[in-house]
Every structure is written in C-alpha cells, then in structure tokens.
C-alpha positions in Angstrom: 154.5 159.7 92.1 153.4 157.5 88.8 149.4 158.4 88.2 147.3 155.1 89.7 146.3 153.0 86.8 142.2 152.9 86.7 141.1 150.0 85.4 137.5 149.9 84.2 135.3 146.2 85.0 132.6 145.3 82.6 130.4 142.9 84.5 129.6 139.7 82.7 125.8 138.8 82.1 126.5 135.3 82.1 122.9 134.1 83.1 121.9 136.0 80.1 124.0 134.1 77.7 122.9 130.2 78.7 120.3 128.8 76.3 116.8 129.3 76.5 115.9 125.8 77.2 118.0 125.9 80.3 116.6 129.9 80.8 112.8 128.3 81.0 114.1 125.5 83.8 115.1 128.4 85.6 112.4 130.0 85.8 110.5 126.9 86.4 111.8 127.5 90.2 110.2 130.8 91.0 107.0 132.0 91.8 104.6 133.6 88.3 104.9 137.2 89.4 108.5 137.2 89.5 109.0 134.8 86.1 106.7 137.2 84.5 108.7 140.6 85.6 111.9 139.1 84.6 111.1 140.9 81.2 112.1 143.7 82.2 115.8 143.0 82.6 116.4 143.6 79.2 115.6 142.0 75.4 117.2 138.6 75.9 114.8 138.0 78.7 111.4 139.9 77.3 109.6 136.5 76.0 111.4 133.8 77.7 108.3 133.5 80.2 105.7 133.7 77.4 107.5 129.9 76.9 107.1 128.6 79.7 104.9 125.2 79.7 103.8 125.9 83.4 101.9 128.6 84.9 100.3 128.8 88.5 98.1 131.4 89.8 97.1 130.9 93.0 95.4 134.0 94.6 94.5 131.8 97.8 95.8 132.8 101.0 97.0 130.5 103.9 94.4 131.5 106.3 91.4 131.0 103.6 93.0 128.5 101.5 90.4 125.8 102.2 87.6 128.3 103.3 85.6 129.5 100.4 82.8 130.6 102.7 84.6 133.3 104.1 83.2 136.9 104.6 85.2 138.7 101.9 86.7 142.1 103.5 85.4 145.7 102.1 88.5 146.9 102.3 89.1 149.3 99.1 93.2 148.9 99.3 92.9 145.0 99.6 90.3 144.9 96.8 92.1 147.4 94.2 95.2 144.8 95.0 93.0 142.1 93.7 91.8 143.7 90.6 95.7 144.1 89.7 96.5 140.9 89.9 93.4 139.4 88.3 94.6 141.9 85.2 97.8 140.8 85.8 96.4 137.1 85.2 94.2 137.7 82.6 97.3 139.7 80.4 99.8 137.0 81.1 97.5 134.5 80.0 97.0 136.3 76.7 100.4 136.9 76.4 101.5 133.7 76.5 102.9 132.0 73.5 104.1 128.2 74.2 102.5 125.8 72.0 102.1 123.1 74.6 101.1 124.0 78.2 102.2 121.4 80.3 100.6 122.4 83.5 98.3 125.3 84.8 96.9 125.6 87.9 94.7 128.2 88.8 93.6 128.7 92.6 90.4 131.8 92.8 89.5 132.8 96.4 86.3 133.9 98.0 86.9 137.6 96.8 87.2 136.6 93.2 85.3 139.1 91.3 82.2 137.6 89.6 82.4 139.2 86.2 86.2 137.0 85.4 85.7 135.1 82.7 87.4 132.2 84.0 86.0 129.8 80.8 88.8 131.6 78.6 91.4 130.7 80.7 90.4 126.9 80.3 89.5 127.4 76.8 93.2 128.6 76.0 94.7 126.1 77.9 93.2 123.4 76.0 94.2 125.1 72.9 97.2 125.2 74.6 97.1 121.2 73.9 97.4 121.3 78.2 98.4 118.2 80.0 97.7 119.0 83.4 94.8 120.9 84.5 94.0 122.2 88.0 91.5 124.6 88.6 90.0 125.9 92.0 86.8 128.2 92.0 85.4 129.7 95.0 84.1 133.0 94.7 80.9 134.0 95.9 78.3 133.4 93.1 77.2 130.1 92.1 78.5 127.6 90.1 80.0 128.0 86.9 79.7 125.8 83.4 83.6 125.6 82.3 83.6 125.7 78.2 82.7 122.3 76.4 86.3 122.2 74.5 87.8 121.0 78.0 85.8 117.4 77.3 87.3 117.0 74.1 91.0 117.6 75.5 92.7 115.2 74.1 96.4 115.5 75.6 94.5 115.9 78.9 95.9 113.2 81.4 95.3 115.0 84.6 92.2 116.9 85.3 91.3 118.2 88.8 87.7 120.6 89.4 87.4 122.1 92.7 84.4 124.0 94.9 82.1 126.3 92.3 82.3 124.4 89.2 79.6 123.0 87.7 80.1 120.0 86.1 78.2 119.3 82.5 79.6 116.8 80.8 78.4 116.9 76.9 77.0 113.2 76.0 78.9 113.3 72.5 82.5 114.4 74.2 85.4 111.9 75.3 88.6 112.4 77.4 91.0 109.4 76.0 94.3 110.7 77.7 92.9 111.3 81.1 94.2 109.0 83.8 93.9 111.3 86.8 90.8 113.2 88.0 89.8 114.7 91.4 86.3 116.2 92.1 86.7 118.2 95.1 82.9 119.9 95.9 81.7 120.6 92.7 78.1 120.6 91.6 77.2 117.9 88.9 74.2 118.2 86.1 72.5 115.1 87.5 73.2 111.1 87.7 73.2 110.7 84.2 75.6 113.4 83.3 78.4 111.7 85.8 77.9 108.2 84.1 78.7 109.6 81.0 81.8 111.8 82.3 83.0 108.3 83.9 82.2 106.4 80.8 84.0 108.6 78.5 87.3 108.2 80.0 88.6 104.6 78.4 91.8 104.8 80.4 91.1 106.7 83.7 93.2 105.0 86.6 92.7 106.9 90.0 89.9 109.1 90.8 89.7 111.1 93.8 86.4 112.3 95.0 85.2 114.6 98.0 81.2 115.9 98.4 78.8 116.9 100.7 80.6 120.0 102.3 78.8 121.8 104.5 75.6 120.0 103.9 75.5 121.5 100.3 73.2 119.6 97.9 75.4 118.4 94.6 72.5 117.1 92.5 73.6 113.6 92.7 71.4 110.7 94.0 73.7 107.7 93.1 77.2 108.5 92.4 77.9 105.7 90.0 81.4 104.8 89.4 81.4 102.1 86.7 84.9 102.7 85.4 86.4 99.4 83.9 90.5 100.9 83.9 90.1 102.1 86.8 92.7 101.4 90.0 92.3 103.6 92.8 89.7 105.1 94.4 89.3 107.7 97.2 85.7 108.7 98.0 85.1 111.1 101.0 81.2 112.2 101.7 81.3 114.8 104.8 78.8 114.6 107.3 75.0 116.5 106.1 73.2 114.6 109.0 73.2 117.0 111.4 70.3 116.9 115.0 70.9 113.0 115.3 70.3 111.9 119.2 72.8 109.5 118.2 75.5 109.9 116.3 75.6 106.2 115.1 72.2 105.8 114.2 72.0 105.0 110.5 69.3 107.1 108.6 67.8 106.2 105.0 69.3 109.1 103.0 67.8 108.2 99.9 70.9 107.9 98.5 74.0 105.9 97.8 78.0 105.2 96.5 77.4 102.0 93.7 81.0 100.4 92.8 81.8 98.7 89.5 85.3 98.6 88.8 86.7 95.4 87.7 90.3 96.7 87.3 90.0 98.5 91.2 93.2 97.5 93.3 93.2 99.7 96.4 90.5 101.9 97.5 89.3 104.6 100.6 86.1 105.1 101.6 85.4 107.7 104.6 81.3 108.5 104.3 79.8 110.1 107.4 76.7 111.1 105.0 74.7 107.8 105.8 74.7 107.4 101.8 74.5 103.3 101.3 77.4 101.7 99.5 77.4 99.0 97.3 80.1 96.9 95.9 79.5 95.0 92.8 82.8 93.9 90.9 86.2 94.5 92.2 87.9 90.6 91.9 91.2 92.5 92.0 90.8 94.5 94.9 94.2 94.6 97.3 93.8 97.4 99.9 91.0 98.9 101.2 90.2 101.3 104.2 86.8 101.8 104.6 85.4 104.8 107.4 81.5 104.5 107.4 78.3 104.3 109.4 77.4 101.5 107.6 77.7 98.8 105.3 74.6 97.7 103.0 74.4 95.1 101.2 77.4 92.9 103.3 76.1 89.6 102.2 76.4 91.3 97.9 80.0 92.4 98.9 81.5 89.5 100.6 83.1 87.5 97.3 85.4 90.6 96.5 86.3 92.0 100.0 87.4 88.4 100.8 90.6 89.1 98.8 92.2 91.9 100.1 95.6 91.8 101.8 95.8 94.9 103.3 92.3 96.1 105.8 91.9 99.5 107.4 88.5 99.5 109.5 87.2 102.6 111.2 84.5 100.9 113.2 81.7 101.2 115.1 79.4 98.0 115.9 77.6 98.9 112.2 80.9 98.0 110.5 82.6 95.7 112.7 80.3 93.2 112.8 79.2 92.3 109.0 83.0 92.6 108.7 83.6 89.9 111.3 82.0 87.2 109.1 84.1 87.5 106.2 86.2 84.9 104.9 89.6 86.9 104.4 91.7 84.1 103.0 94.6 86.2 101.9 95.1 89.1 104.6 97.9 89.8 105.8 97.8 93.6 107.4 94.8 94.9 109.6 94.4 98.1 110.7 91.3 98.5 113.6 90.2 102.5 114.5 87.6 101.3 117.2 84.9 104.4 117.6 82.0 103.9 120.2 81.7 100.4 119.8 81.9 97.2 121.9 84.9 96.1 119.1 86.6 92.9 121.2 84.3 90.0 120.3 83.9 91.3 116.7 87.2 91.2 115.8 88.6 87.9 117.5 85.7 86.7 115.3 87.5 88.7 112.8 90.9 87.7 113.6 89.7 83.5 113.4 88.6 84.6 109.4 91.8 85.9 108.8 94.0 82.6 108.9 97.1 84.2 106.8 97.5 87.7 108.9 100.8 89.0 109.6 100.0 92.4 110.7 97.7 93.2 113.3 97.1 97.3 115.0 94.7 98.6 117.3 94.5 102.0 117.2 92.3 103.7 120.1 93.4 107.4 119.8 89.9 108.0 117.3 87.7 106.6 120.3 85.5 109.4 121.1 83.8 108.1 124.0 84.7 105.3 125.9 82.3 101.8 125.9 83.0 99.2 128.1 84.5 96.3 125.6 83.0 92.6 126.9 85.5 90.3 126.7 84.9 85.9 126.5 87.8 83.7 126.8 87.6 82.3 122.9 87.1 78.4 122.9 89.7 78.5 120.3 92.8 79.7 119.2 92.4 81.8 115.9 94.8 79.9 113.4 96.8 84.0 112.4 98.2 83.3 115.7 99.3 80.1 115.7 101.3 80.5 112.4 101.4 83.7 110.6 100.9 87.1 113.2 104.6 88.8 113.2 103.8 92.7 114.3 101.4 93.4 116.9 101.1 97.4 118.0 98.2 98.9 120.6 97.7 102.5 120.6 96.8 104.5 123.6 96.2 101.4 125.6 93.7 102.1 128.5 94.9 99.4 130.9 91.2 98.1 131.1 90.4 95.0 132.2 89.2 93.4 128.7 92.6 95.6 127.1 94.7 93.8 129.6 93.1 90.5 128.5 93.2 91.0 125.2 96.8 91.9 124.9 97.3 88.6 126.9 95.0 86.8 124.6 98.1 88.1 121.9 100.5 87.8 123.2 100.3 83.9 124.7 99.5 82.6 121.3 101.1 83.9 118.8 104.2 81.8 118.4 105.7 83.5 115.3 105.8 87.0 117.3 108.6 89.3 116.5 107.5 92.4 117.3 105.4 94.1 119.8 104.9 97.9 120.4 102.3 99.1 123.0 101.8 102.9 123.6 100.0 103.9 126.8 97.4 106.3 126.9 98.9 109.7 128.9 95.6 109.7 130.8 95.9 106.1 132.5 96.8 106.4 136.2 99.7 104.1 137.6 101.0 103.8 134.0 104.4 102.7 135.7 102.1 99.8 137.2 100.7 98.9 134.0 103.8 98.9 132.1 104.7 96.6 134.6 102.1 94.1 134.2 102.3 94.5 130.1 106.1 93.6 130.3 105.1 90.2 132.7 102.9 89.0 130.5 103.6 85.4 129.3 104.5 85.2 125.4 104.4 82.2 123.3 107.2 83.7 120.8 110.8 83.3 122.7 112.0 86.1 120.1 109.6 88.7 120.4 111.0 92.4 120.7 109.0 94.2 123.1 108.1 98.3 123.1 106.3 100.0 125.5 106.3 103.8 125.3 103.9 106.8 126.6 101.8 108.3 124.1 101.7 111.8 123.2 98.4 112.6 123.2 
C-alpha cells in the first residue's frame, strides 16, 4: 500500500494583509476594549488602534445610565473592576497617536473615582484638533471646571457637557467651528458667563438644552439665548416646584427663558419650572411646540408666533387661551395635548385665527384628569374649514357629550376633508355604540376616508 501523501495547510492571514485605511474602518465597528486588544494578534496589528479618529468610553451601565444619583455599591470585586478599566482609559488615551480625533465620547458613572483627572482627557482631545466632543460626568463629588483650551477649540463643531460639569466659559475665548451644543444639567458660572459662551460661537445652529433636575440650583437666573445663527432650539426645564395645592397654579420663580434669535426656524419648549419666557426676535420662526405653565408676555410675542406653520400645544387654560388670540396667518399643522383644561372654546377661537390650516389633531392620551369641556354652538363657521382642513385625527376620544359635538362641529364643515382617523379611548363603555354614532355623523366632504380604531392605552 503506497504511504498517504500528507499535505501540510498554511492558513492565510488575509485580514492582515488589507490596508490600514480599510484596517481602521474595521475596527470603527467594534466596541474600545476589543479595538484596543486586537494588538495583541501580532506586529501588523500593534498600533493600528492608536489611529483610530474615534474613541468611546462609556463606563455607564443600562440600569444607571441616566441615574447619577445612584447609591454606588461597596462591593470590593465590582470596584477593583472599575479601577481596571479607568487605567485601561487613562493608558489608551496616552497611547494614542492619531493626529486628528474625530470623535470622543466619554460616559463616567456614579462610581467614578474622584481623584480621575478627567481635564487631561479633554485637554488631549483638543490637542488632538477633536471635532466631536461628548463628555458625560456623574460621579459623586461636585462639579468640575474642564481645562480652558476646550474654548479655544477651533475644529470643534460639536460640543455636548453633561451632569457634573461646571461650565466657565473664559471672557477672551471663542468657539468659531461649533454648530452643535447640548447642555444636559450642568452647573454654569453665573448669567454673564453663559452670554458670553453663546456670544462666542458666530456660527452655532442648534442648541439643545435641559436644567433643573431634581430641583438642583444651576446658578442661572435668566438663561439668555441671544444667538444671531442660530436655527433650532430645544429647551427643557424639569419641574423644581414641588407642595403646590395645584398643580397649574403659576408661581413667580424669580426667574426666566429670554429668546433672541433672529435666524431661529423651529423650536421646543417643555418648562414645568414656572420660569417666565419671553420671546423677542424670531421673524423666521416655522415650528414650534411649546409645553408650559405659562406664557408671559403674550401680547410681546404675538408678531413672531403669528408665522409659524407648524403648532404643537400642550395646554392647559394658561396656554390655551393667550394662544387663542393670535393671528396665525400661515398655519397649516396643529397639534393640541389638552391637560386639565376646559380646551373646546379656546381652540375653536383658535381654529377661526388659523384661516390656512390643513392639519388639525387632538391628542387626549396626556389628560391627567378629566374636566368637563363646555361646548357653544359657534355663530360662525371658522374659514380652515370651509377651504383648507384636509386631515383631522382624535386620540382616545371619550364619547362625551361636547367630544361628540365637537367631532360633529368637524366633521359637517369641512368641505375639503380627506381624511379622518378617530381612536377610542379603551376605557369608554358601549364603544361599539359610539363607533356607531361617530360613523353616522353627517360630513360635508363626499370624499373623506374615515378610521375608527380602539386605542391601546
């Protein structure tokens, strides 16, 4: 018998032999820890993550990932895991070598140990000549200062500062790249400090803002935003009123939101602090969705609401009816949240200011507790109906009275009706009853597609 030929297989490394440019996009897919230990596979791969122009750390976990006042555990195992991977952190970072850093994100949990010096990390980055920034403090000491190079970035275009940082904005420094910011909970110098932050960034166009969390004071009496490039907005003030007999009575906070933004073409306001807002120079503005207690200075803000298209309105009677009496000569989509508020009357006067609307939902899944609406036949037809009003949809319709008479109201004028789309509220008895009724009512549109479906709530 002839001897069996062995034949001996030399296994290709052909990963290993692409080029490095397409060796970083690799490893562009997978998570830090495992780009960084791919350097031990052998020489080719040693320094190809030291390249890399992003890096992400994020230490948070799911469960505590937007909970930095969480009781950091004792445990000795879990905390000697931690103080790896900081070290891991702080070697990679000094290892490092790309001469631009595109993006670095760095997330720091409650158990973040208070003697990291996270201002090197920032510092590097910007040396680093670091495009996108996004850094998220929330270990259990105070606030920190973040190193004064980071205002002088100048290939910074998006900045985001989250929980403990304390912002200190230097009067002489300027951010000229930066077109994206978000200040999620930070801590600010004081008024003046913020004005210059804003006014140093020529060609900022979206900022996204959130304070006020868990009643925590941020040294700010009027957050100023007088920002002439700037085109969106998102401001969100939690609640720090807390013992009110009524949650929608308005109390002089002292404090308030002032708008200037010449350039501004959408914005979202949701302020449950009681802060006042004023509006003082938007001409451009498009959309706006506006959550408040209340709205100061109406009579001030009237010229540039007036020209919005698109209108999202969380009301209660506060909101609602200042809103009513606005001339909106060019909207065409409304969006009404009614919350503990008599809403009918204030928004057919609404509705009659809003000759060119297209788009009309009532949304009553937000309604906390139910108020008897009062309904009045109007005396008049508002003119939306009559010529323009296309879409109509009711959420979680309640089969009231005044619901049933309002739908009716819709329904028998609007002659340029394509669509309707009524969901019923899982809670209303007879619903087959009331579906009923809503499919017998008379419509002035002989084309109108009509929905009626059960909500899920």
């Amino acid at each position: 018998m002839a001897d069996d030929k062995i034949e001996e297989t030399v296994c290709e490394d052909k990963i290993s032999a692409l080029p490095e440019d397409l060796l970083v996009r690799i490893l562009l897919h997978v998570p830090m820890k495992d780009a960084i230990a791919t350097m031990f596979l052998s020489k080719r791969w040693r320094f190809i993550w030291t390249i890399l122009p992003k890096l992400e750390y994020d230490f948070f976990s799911d469960d505590d990932e937007d909970d930095d006042d969480k009781v950091v555990d004792d445990n000795d195992d879990d905390e000697e895991s931690k103080k790896t991977s900081w070290c891991f952190f702080d070697k990679s970072m000094e290892l490092h070598k790309a001469p631009v850093l595109k993006t670095l994100l760095i997330k720091l949990d409650p158990g973040c140990s208070s003697d990291i010096d996270v201002g090197k990390w920032i510092a590097k980055a910007v040396d680093r000549r670091v495009v996108v920034l996004r850094f998220k403090l929330s270990w259990s000491t105070g606030p920190t200062r973040l190193p004064k190079s980071l205002y002088t970035c100048e290939t910074l275009k998006e900045l985001t500062l989250s929980h403990k940082v304390l912002l200190d904005f230097p009067s002489s420094s300027c951010l000229p790249s930066l077109m994206f910011l978000n200040l999620f909970y930070v801590v600010y110098r004081d008024d003046a400090s913020l004005e210059s932050f804003f006014s140093h960034c020529p060609v900022l166009i979206c900022l996204n803002v959130k304070r006020n969390r868990r009643n925590r004071d941020d040294n700010i009496t009027k957050f100023s935003v007088k920002i002439p490039s700037l085109q969106g907005l998102l401001y969100v003030s939690d609640d720090i009123i807390s013992s009110l007999p009524d949650d929608d009575e308005v109390v002089d906070t002292g404090k308030c939101l002032a708008i200037d933004t010449p350039g501004l073409l959408y914005f979202s306001i949701t302020d449950h602090s009681g802060d006042s807002c004023s509006i003082e120079n938007m001409p451009c503005l498009e959309d706006a969705s506006i959550d408040v207690k209340s709205f100061s200075d109406m009579d001030k803000s009237k010229t540039y609401l007036s020209a919005v298209r698109s209108l999202v309105l969380h009301t209660t009677d506060q909101v609602l009816l200042p809103f009513s009496t606005v001339k909106f000569s060019r909207l065409i989509k409304l969006r009404i949240y009614p919350d503990r508020s008599d809403w009918l009357e204030a928004l057919l006067l609404l509705l009659k200011n809003a000759p060119k609307l297209k788009d009309l939902l009532v949304d009553y899944a937000f309604n906390t507790d139910v108020i008897p609406s009062s309904w009045n036949q109007p005396s008049s037809i508002a003119g939306c109906l009559s010529s323009h009003l296309e879409f109509f949809e009711y959420r979680v319709y309640g089969g009231t009275e005044e619901e049933k008479e309002f739908v009716m109201y819709i329904l028998a004028n609007s002659k340029c009706l394509k669509k309707v789309r009524i969901s019923v509220s899982p809670y209303l008895e007879n619903q087959n009853l009331s579906i009923e009724e809503l499919r017998d009512i008379p419509r002035a549109s002989t084309f109108v597609e009509m929905i009626i479906v059960f909500d899920d709530a």
